[in-house]
C-alpha positions as CSV (number, residue, x, y, z in Angstrom):
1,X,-35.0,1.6,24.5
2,X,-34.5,5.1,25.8
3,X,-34.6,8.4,23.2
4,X,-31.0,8.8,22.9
5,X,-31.2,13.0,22.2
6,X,-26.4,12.9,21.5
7,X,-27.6,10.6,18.5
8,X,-30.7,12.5,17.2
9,X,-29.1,15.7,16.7
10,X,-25.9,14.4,15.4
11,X,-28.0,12.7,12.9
12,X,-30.2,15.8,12.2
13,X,-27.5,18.2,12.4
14,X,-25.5,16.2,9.3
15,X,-28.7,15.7,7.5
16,X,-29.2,19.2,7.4
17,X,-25.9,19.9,6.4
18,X,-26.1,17.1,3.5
19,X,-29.2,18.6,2.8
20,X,-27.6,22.7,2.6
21,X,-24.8,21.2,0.2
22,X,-26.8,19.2,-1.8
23,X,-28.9,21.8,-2.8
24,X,-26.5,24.6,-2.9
25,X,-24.7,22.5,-5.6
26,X,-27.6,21.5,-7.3
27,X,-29.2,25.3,-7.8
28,X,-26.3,27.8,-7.7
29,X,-24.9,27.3,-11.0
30,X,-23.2,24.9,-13.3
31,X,-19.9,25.5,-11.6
32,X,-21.5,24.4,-8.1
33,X,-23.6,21.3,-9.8
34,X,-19.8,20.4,-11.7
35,X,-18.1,20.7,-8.0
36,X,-20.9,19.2,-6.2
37,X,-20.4,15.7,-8.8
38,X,-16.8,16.0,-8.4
39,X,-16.3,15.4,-4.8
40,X,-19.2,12.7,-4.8
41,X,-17.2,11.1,-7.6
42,X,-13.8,11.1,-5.2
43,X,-15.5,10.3,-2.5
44,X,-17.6,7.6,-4.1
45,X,-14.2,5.7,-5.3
46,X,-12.2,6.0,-2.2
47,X,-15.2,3.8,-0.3
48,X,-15.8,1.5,-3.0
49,X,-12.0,0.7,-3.3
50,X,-12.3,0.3,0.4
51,X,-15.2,-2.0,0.1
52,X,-13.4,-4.5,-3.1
53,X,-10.1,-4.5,-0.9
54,X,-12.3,-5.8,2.1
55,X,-13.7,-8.3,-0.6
56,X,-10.6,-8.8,-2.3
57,X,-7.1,-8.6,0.0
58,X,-5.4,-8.4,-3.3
59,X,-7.3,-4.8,-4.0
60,X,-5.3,-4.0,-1.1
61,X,-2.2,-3.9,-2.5
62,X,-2.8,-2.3,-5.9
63,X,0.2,0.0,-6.9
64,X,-0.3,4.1,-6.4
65,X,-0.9,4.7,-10.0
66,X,-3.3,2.4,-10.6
67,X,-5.4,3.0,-7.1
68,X,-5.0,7.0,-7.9
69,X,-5.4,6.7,-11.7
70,X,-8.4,4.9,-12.4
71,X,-10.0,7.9,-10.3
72,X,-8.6,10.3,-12.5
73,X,-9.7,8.2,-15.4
74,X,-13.0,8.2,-14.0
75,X,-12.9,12.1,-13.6
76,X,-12.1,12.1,-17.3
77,X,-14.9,10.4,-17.9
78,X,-16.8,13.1,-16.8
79,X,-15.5,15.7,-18.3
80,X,-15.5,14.1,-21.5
81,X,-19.8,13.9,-20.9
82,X,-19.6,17.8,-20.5
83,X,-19.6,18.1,-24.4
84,X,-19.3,21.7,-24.8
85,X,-20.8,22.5,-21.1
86,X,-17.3,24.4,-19.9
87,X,-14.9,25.9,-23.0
88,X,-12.2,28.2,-22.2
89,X,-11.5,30.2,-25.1
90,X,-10.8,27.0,-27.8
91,X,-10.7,24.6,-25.3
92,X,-13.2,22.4,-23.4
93,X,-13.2,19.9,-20.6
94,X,-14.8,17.7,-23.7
95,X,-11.1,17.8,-25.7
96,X,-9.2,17.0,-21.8
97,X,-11.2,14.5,-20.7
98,X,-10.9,12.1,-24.2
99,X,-7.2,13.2,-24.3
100,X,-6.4,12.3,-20.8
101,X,-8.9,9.5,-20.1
102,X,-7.6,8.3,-23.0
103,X,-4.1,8.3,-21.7
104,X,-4.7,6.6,-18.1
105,X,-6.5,3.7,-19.4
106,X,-4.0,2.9,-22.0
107,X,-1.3,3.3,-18.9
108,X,-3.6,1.5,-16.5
109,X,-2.9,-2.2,-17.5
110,X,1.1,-1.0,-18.1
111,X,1.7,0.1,-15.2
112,X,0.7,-3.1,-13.5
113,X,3.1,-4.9,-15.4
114,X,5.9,-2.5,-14.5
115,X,4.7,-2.3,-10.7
116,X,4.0,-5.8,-10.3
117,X,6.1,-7.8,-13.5
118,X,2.5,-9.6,-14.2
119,X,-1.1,-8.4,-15.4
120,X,-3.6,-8.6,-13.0
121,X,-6.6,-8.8,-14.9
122,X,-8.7,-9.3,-11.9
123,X,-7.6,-6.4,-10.3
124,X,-8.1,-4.3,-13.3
125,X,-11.6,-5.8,-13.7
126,X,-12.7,-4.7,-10.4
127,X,-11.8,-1.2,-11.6
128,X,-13.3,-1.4,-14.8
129,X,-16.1,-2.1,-12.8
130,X,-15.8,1.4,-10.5
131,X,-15.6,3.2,-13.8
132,X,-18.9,2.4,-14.9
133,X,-20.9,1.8,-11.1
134,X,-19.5,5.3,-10.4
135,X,-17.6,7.6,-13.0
136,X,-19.8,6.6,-15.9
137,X,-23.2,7.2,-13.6
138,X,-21.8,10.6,-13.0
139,X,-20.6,11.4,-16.4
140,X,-24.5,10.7,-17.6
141,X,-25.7,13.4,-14.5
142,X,-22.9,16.0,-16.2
143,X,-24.5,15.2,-19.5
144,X,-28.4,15.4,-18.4
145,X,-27.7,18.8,-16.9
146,X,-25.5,20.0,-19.3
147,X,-28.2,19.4,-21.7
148,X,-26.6,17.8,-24.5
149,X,-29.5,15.7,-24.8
150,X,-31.9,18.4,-26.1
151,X,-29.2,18.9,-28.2
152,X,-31.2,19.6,-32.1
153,X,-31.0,16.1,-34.2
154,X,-32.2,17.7,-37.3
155,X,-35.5,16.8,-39.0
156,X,-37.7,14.7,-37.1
157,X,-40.5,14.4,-39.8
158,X,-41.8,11.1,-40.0
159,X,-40.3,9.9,-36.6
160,X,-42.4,8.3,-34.5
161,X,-41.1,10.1,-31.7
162,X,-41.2,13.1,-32.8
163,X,-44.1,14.3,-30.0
164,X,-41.9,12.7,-27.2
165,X,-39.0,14.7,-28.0
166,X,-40.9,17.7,-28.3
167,X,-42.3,17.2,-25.0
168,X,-38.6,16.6,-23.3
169,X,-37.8,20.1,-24.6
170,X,-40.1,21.4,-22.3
171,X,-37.8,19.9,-19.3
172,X,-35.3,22.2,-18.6
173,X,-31.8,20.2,-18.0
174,X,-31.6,22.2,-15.0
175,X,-35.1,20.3,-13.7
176,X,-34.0,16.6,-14.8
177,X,-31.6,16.1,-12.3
178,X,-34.3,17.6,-9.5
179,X,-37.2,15.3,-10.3
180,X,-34.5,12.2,-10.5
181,X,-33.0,12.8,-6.8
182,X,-37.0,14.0,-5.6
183,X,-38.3,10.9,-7.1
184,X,-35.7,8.6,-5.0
185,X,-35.4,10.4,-1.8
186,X,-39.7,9.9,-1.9
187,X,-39.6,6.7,-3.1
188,X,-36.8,5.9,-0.1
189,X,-39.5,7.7,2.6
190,X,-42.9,6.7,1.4
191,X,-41.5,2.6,0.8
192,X,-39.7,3.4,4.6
193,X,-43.2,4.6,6.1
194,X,-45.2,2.2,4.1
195,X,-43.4,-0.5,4.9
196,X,-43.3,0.3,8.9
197,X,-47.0,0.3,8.6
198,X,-48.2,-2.7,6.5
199,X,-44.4,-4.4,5.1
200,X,-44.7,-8.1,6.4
201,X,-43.3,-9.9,2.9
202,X,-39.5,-9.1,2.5
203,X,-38.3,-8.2,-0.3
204,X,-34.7,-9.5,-0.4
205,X,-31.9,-11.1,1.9
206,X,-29.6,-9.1,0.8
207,X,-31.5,-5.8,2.8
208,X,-34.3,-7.8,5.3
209,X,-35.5,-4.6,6.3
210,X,-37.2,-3.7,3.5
211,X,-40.6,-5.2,2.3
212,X,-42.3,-5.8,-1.1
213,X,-45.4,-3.6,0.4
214,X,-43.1,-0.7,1.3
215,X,-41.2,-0.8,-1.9
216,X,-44.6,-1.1,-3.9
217,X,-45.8,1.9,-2.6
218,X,-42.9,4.1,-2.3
219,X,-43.0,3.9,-5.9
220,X,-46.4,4.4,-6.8
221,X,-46.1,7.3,-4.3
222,X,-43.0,8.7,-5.8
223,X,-44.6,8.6,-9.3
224,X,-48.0,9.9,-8.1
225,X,-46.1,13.0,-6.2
226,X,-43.8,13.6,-9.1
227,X,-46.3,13.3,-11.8
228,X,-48.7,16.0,-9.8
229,X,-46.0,18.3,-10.0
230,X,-45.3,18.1,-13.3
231,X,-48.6,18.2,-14.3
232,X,-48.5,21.6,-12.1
233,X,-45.3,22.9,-13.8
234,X,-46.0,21.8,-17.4
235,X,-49.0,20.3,-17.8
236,X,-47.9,18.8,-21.2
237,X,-45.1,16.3,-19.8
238,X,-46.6,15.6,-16.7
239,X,-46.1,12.3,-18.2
240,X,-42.4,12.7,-18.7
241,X,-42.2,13.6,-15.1
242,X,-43.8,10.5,-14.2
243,X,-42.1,8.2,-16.4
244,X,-38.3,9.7,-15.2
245,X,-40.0,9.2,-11.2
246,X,-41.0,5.5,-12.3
247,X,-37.8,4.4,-14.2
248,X,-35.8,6.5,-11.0
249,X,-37.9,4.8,-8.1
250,X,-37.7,1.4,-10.1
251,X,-33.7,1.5,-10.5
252,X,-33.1,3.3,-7.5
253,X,-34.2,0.1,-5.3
254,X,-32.1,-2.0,-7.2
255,X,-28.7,0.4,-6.5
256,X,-29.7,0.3,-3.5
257,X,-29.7,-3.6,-3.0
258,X,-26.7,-3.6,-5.1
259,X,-24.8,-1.4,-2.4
260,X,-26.0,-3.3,0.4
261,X,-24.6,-6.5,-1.6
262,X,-21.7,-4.7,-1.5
263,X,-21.2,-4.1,2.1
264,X,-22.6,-7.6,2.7
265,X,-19.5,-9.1,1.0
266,X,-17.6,-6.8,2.7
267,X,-18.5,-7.2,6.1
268,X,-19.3,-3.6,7.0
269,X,-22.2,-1.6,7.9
270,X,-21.4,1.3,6.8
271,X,-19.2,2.4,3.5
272,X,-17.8,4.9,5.2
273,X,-18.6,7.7,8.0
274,X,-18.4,11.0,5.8
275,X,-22.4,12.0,7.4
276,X,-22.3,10.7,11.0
277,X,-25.0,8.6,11.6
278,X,-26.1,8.5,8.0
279,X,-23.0,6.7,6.5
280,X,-20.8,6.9,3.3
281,X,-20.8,9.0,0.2
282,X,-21.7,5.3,-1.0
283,X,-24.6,4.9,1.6
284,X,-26.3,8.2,0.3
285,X,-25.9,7.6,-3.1
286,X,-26.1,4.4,-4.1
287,X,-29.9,4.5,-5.7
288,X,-28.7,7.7,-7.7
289,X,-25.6,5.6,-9.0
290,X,-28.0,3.5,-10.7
291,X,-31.4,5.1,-11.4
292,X,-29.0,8.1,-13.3
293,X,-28.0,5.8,-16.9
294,X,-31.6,4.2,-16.9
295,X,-32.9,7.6,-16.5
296,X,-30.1,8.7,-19.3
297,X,-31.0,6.2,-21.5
298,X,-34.8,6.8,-21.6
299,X,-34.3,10.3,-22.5
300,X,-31.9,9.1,-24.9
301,X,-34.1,7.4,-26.7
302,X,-36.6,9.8,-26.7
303,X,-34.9,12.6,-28.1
């Protein structure tokens, strides 16, 4: 097949523009990283609703407050994770977000008995759904940056987990969400070259493309990488490093599956065609979707 040089630089010319945005929201401050999560979120829910109303016609026809409010109640969601992140003089986006998530979900199921004269719980399943694939995956990436995690829990004499949690302190929130999107977007290239060289074994219908070799060593790649640069940064949680890269290369696969479930159902390539020649806003972050709460709950637990 001839090099096809339109396609090439339309997909490197979007890559590096994903790449610019990506990490301008990720460095510049917590206003950028807040924005940056914000517009995946949108853009996130517009292509999954797309996908469930390809799955489901009835999706389709969901009333404007419950197609536009679930969103919001998503975006609530997240600013409830803030915690005390963003506070304008006495109040945060902590107090809005329970107040007005609050509000939307007790609407939600009411206004499909107004719009429609019967409740759908289907519908409103496959929303609930959305809230925590998406919203809730990007409420726990607020949460981990805004460090509410390191949060101090008081004594931790006689806790057996007392010399993990003093080891997380020495990951700033501002380096969590780095090694989690570092540890996929390695795992994603080292299982893609690995698997080109020595994949023959695949590893699932669902995505026959990729191979239990590749995705074995993307992720002993991505921990191996990881873990070396932690043990550079901060020699004393190299480990941490490596155990966030593990539990992020580990999950990520899954989402990733999960998503191409997903479009499988649906009977699309792409989710959508925000990055030409790349895909959707679900396409490029489906393995983040997931890896994120795993990642959340391990340091959770850890604390």
């Amino acid at each position: 097949m001839a090099w096809n040089w339109k396609t090439f630089n339309t997909r490197a010319l979007s890559a590096v523009l994903f790449a610019v945005i990506m990490l301008t929201g990720l460095l510049v401050n917590k206003w950028s990283f807040f924005f940056l999560f914000t517009f995946i979120h949108f853009g996130c829910w517009i292509e999954y609703q797309k996908l469930v109303g390809l799955i489901d016609k009835e999706y389709q026809h969901i009333n404007p407050f419950h197609k536009y409010g679930v969103m919001l109640a998503g975006f609530c969601l997240m600013l409830f994770f803030t915690h005390d992140w963003f506070v304008a003089g006495d109040v945060s986006f902590y107090s809005i977000g329970w107040m007005a998530g609050l509000s939307c979900l007790f609407l939600l199921p009411v206004s499909e008995i107004l719009f429609t004269r019967q409740l759908n719980l289907k519908l409103i399943m496959h929303s609930m759904f959305g809230l925590i694939y998406i919203s809730l995956s990007w409420a726990l990436m607020l949460n981990i940056r805004s460090g509410a995690l390191w949060m101090p829990m008081g004594t931790v004499e006689g806790n057996g987990f007392a010399h993990l949690s003093s080891s997380l302190t020495r990951i700033s929130s501002f380096a969590v969400p780095l090694i989690i999107i570092a540890s996929i977007w390695i795992n994603d290239t080292m299982a893609y070259i690995v698997g080109s060289l020595i994949g023959k074994t695949p590893l699932s219908p669902v995505s026959p493309k990729k191979t239990r070799e590749g995705t074995i060593g993307g992720i002993v790649l991505s921990v191996t990488v990881i873990g070396s640069i932690g043990y550079v940064c901060e020699p004393g949680s190299a480990w941490l490093w490596a155990v966030i890269a593990l539990i992020a290369a580990v999950t990520g696969t899954i989402g990733d599956l999960l998503e191409s479930k997903l479009k499988r159902m649906a009977g699309v390539k792409d989710s959508g065609n925000i990055l030409p020649g790349h895909g959707g806003f679900l396409d490029r972050f489906d393995s983040l979707l997931l890896a994120t709460p795993f990642v959340w709950l391990f340091l959770k637990l850890i604390e």
